[in-house]
C-alpha positions as CSV (number, residue, x, y, z in Angstrom):
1,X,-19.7,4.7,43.6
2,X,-15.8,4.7,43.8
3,X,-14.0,7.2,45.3
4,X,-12.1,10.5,43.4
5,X,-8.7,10.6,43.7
6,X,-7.9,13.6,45.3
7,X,-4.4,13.7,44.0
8,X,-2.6,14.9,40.7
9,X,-2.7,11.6,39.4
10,X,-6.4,11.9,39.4
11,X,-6.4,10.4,35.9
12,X,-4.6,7.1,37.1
13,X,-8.2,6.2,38.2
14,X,-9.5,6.2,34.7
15,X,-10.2,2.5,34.1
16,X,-10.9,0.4,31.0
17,X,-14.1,0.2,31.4
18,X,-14.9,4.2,31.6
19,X,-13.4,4.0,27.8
20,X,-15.4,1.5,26.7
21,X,-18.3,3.0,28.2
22,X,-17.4,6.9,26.2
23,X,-16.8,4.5,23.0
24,X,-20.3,2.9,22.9
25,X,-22.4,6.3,23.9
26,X,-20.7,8.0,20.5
27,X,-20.8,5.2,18.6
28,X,-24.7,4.3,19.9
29,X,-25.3,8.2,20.6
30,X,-27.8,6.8,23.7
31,X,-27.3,5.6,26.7
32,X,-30.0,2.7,26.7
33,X,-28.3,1.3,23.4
34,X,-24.7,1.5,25.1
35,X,-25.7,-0.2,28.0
36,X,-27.1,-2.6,26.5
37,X,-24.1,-3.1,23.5
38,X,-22.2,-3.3,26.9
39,X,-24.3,-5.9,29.1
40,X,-24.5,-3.3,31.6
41,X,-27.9,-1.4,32.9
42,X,-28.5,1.7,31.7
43,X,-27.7,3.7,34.9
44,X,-24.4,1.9,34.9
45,X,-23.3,3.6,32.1
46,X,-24.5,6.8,33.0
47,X,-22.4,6.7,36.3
48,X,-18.7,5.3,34.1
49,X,-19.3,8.9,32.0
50,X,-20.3,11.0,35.1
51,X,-17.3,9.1,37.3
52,X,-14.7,10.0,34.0
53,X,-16.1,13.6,33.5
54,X,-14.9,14.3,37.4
55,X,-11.3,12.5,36.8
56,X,-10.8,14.4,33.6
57,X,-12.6,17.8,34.8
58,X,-14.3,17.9,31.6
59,X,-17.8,17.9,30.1
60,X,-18.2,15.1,27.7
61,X,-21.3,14.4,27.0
62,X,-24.3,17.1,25.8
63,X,-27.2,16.0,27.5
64,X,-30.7,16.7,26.5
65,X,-34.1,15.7,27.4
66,X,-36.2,14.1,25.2
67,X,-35.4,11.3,22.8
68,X,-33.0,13.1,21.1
69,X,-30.0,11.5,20.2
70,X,-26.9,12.4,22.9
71,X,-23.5,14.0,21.2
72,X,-19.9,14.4,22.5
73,X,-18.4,17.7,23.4
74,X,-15.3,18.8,22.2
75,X,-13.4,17.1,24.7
76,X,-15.3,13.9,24.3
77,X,-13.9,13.9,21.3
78,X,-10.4,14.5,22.0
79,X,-10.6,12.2,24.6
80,X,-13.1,9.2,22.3
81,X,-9.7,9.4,20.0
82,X,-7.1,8.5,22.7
83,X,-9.8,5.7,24.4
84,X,-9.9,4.3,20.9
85,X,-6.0,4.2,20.6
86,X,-5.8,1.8,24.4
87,X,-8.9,0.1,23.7
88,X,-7.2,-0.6,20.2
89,X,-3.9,-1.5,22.1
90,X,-6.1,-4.4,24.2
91,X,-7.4,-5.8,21.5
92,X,-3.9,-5.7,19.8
93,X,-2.3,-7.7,23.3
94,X,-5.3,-10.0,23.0
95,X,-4.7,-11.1,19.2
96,X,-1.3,-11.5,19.9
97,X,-1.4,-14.0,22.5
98,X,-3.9,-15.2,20.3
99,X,-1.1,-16.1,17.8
100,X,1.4,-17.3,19.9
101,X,-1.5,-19.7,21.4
102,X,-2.3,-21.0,17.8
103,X,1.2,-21.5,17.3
104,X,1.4,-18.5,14.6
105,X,4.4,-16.0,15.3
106,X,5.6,-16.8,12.2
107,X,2.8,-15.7,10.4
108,X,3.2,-11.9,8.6
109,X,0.3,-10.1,7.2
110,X,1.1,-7.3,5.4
111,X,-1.0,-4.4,3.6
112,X,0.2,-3.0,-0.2
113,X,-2.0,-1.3,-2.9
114,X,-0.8,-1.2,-6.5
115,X,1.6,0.8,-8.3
116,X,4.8,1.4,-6.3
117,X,4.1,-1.1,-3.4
118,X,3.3,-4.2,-5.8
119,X,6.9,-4.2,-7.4
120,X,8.4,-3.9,-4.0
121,X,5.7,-6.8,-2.6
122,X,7.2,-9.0,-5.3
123,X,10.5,-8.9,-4.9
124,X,10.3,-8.4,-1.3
125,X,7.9,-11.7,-1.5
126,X,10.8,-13.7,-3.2
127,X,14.1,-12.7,-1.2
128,X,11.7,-13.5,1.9
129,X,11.2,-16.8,1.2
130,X,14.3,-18.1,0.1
131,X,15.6,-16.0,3.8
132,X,12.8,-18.2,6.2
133,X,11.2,-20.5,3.8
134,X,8.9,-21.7,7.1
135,X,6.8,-18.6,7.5
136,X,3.6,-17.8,6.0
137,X,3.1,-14.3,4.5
138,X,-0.5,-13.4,4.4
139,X,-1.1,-10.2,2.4
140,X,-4.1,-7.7,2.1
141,X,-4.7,-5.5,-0.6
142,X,-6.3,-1.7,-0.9
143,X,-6.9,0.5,-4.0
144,X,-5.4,2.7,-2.0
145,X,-3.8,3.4,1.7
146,X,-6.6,5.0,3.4
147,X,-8.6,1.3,4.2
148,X,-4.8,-0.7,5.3
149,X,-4.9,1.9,8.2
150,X,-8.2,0.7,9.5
151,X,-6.5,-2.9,8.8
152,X,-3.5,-1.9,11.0
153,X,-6.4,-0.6,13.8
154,X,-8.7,-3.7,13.7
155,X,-5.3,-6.6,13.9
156,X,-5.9,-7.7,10.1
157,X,-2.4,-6.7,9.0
158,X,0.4,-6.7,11.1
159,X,1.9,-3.9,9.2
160,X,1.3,-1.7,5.7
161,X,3.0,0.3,3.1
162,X,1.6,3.9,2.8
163,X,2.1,7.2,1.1
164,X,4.1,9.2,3.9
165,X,3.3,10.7,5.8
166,X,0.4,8.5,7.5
167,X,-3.1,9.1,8.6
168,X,-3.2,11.2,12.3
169,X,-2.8,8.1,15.0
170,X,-0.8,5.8,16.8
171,X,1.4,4.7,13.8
172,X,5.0,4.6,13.6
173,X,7.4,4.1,10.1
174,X,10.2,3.7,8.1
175,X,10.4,5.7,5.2
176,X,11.8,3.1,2.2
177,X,12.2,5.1,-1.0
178,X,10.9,8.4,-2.6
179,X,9.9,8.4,-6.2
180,X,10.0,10.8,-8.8
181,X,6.5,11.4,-10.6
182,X,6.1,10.9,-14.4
183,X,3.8,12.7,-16.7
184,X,2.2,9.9,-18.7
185,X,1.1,10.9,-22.3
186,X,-0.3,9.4,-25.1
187,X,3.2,8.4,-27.7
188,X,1.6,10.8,-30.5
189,X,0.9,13.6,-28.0
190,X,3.1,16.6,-28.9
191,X,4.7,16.3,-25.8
192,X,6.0,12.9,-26.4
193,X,8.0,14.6,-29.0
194,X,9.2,17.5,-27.2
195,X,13.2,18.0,-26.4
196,X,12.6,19.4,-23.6
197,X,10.1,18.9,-20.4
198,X,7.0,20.3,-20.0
199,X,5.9,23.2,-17.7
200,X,3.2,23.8,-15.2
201,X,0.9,25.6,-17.9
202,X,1.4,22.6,-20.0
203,X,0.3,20.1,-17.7
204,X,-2.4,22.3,-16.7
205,X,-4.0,22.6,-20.3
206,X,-4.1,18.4,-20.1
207,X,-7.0,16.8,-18.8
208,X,-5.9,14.2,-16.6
209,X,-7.0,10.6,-15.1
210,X,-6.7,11.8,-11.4
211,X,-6.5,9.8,-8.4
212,X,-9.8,9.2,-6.1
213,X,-7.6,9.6,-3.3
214,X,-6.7,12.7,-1.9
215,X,-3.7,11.0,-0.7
216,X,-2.8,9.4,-3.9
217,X,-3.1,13.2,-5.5
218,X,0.2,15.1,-5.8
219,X,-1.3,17.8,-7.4
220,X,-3.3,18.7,-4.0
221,X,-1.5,20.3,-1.8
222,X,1.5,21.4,-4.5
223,X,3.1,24.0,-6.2
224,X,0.9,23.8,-9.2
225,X,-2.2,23.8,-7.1
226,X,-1.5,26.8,-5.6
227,X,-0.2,28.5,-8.9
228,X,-2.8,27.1,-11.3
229,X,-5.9,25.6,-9.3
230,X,-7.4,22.3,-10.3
231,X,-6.2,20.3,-12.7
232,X,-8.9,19.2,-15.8
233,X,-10.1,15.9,-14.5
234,X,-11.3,13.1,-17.4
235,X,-11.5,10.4,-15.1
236,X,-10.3,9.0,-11.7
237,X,-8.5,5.8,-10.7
238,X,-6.3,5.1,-7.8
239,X,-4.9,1.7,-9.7
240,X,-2.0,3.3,-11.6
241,X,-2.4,0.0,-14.4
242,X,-5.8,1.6,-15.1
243,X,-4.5,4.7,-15.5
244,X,-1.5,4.6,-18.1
245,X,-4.6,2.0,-20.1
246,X,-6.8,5.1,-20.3
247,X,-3.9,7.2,-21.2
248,X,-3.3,4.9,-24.3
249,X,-6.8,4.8,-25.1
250,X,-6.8,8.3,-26.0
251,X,-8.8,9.4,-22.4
252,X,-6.3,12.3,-21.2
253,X,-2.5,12.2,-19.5
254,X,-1.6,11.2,-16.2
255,X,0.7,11.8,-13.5
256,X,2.2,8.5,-12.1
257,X,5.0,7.7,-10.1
258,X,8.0,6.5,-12.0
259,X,8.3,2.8,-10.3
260,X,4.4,2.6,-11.1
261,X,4.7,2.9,-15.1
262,X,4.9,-0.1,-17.3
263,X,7.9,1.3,-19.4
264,X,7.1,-1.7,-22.1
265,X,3.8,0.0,-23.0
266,X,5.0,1.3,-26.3
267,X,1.2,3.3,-26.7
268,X,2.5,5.9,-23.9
269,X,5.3,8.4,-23.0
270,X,6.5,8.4,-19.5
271,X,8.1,12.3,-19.2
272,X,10.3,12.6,-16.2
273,X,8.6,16.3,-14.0
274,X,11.9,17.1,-12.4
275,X,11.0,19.8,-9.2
276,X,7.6,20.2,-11.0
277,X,6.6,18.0,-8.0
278,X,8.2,16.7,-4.8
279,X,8.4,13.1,-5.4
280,X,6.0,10.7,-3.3
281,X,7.4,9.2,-0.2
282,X,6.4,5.5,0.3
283,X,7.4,3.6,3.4
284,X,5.7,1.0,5.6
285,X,3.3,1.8,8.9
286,X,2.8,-0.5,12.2
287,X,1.1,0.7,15.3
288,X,3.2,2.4,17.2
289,X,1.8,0.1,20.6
290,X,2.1,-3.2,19.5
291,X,4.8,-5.9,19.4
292,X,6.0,-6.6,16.2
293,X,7.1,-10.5,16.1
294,X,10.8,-11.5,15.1
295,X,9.4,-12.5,11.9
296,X,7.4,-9.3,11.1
297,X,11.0,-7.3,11.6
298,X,12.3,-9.4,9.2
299,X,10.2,-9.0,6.9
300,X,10.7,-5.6,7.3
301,X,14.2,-5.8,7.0
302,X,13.8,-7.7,3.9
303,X,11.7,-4.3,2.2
304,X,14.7,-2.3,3.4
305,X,16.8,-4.6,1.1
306,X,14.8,-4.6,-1.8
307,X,14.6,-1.1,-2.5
308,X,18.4,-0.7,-1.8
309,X,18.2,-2.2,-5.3
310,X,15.6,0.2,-6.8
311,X,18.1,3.1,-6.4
312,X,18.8,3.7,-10.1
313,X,19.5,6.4,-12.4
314,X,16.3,5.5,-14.8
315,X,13.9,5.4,-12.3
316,X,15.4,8.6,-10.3
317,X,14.8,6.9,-6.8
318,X,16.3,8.4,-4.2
319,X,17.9,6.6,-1.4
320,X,16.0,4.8,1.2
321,X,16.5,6.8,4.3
322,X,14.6,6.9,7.8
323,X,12.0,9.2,8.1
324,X,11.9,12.4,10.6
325,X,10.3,10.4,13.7
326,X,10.4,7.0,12.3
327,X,12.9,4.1,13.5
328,X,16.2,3.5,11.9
329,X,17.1,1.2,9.7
């Protein structure tokens, strides 16, 4: 067995493989299996966890006899989630060499999901190309943000656009634009007719087509929610098209962001919320350990353009600016 550092930098002996071993035993919850999703014997494995739970000082592992399926402690947790960010980061090194191998670091894959991200996508798509007509943009598209992170994770997309801010991990972003929300009516609702905007209690009497995702929601986690509880929920779509169609089939009101409403639907009302609700911030995600190739930057670069020109009085945009902890544009 390999010696313990005796000094601070005990953790410097931590190696790769006492990761992957921790990974395997909480994704296989047994040691057999882990051993033998890792080629390794079973007493192999066994030693990686006991040899990382003497660097780190920490139990990781509950142990019990019996066939009873093996768990992480606390800590094993804490630690599983930074293992998973550097084995993450290998993989990442590994697909990029990958691409420069093939020949491919002009390739960008990027991540959108409808609504807000698919107007920028398409003018962002068309300023690209006539910039570096040779690259190939490869895109991949979510309902929603939550399934473009584990994108980012796995090396399918080389970056993403989310709802800021992101998921908990080793992301870093720009933050391109923030957009107002809209309360989407049927056009022979009374509100439609109003002079004036509505207020909290009347968007709380609607019932609403809500979002599936919690991150997609801004009623969670607002003003209103805490004044007035849950909304009335009719139905639930993340795909803000689907949406503003049930709205004009009669099925309820919805609140959409502004960019995301189709303003030649003459069936529905699109009523500007004011401070009702603090507009949605959309910007784009990378991992925060990886490379990003001249030609991903540029494409970035490119998104920063196009919604320069989304900064408009009718939409009530507000200027793209860079997000607390993000880069600069």
């Amino acid at each position: 067995m390999t010696d313990i550092p005796t000094n601070r930098d005990r953790w410097l002996g931590i190696e790769l493989r006492h990761f992957a071993a921790l990974a395997a035993v909480a994704s296989e919850r047994s040691f057999h299996r882990a051993a033998d999703r890792l080629g390794y014997v079973q007493s192999a494995v066994s030693r990686q966890i006991a040899y990382l739970e003497e660097l780190t000082g920490a139990r990781l592992i509950e142990r019990k006899s019996g066939p009873k399926p093996v768990r992480l402690t606390e800590a094993g947790e804490v630690l599983l989630g930074h293992a998973n960010d550097i084995l993450a980061s290998i993989d990442m090194a590994k697909i990029d060499l990958g691409h420069l191998d093939a020949g491919r670091a002009g390739e960008v894959r990027v991540g959108f999901f409808p609504g807000v991200p698919t107007r920028i996508m398409l003018a962002t798509l068309a300023l690209f190309e006539s910039r570096f007509p040779r690259v190939d943009i490869a895109t991949c598209e979510a309902v929603n943000d939550t399934p473009l992170f584990e994108a980012l994770r796995d090396g399918s997309v080389d970056i993403t656009f989310a709802n800021l801010p992101p998921e908990p991990g080793p992301f870093s972003f720009w933050e391109l634009l923030r957009v107002p929300w809209a309360l989407v009516v049927h056009a022979d609702s009374e509100l439609a007719s109003r002079a004036g905007p509505p207020t909290a209690a009347d968007i709380a009497g609607l019932r609403l087509v809500g979002p599936k995702s919690p991150r997609s929601d801004p009623w969670a986690g607002s003003r209103l929610a805490a004044e007035l509880g849950a909304p009335g929920i009719a139905f639930r779509s993340d795909v803000p098209h689907t949406a503003q169609a049930l709205v004009a089939a009669g099925m309820g009101a919805a609140l959409l962001p502004a960019l995301a409403v189709d303003e030649e639907d003459s069936r529905v009302v699109a009523i500007p919320l004011g401070d009702l609700l603090p507009p949605m911030s959309v910007g784009v995600v990378w991992l925060s350990h990886r490379r990003l190739t001249g030609a991903v930057e540029q494409f970035r670069d490119a998104l920063h353009d196009v919604c320069a020109t989304f900064v408009a009085p009718e939409v009530g945009v507000g200027p793209a600016v860079a997000a607390p902890g993000s880069s600069t544009f």
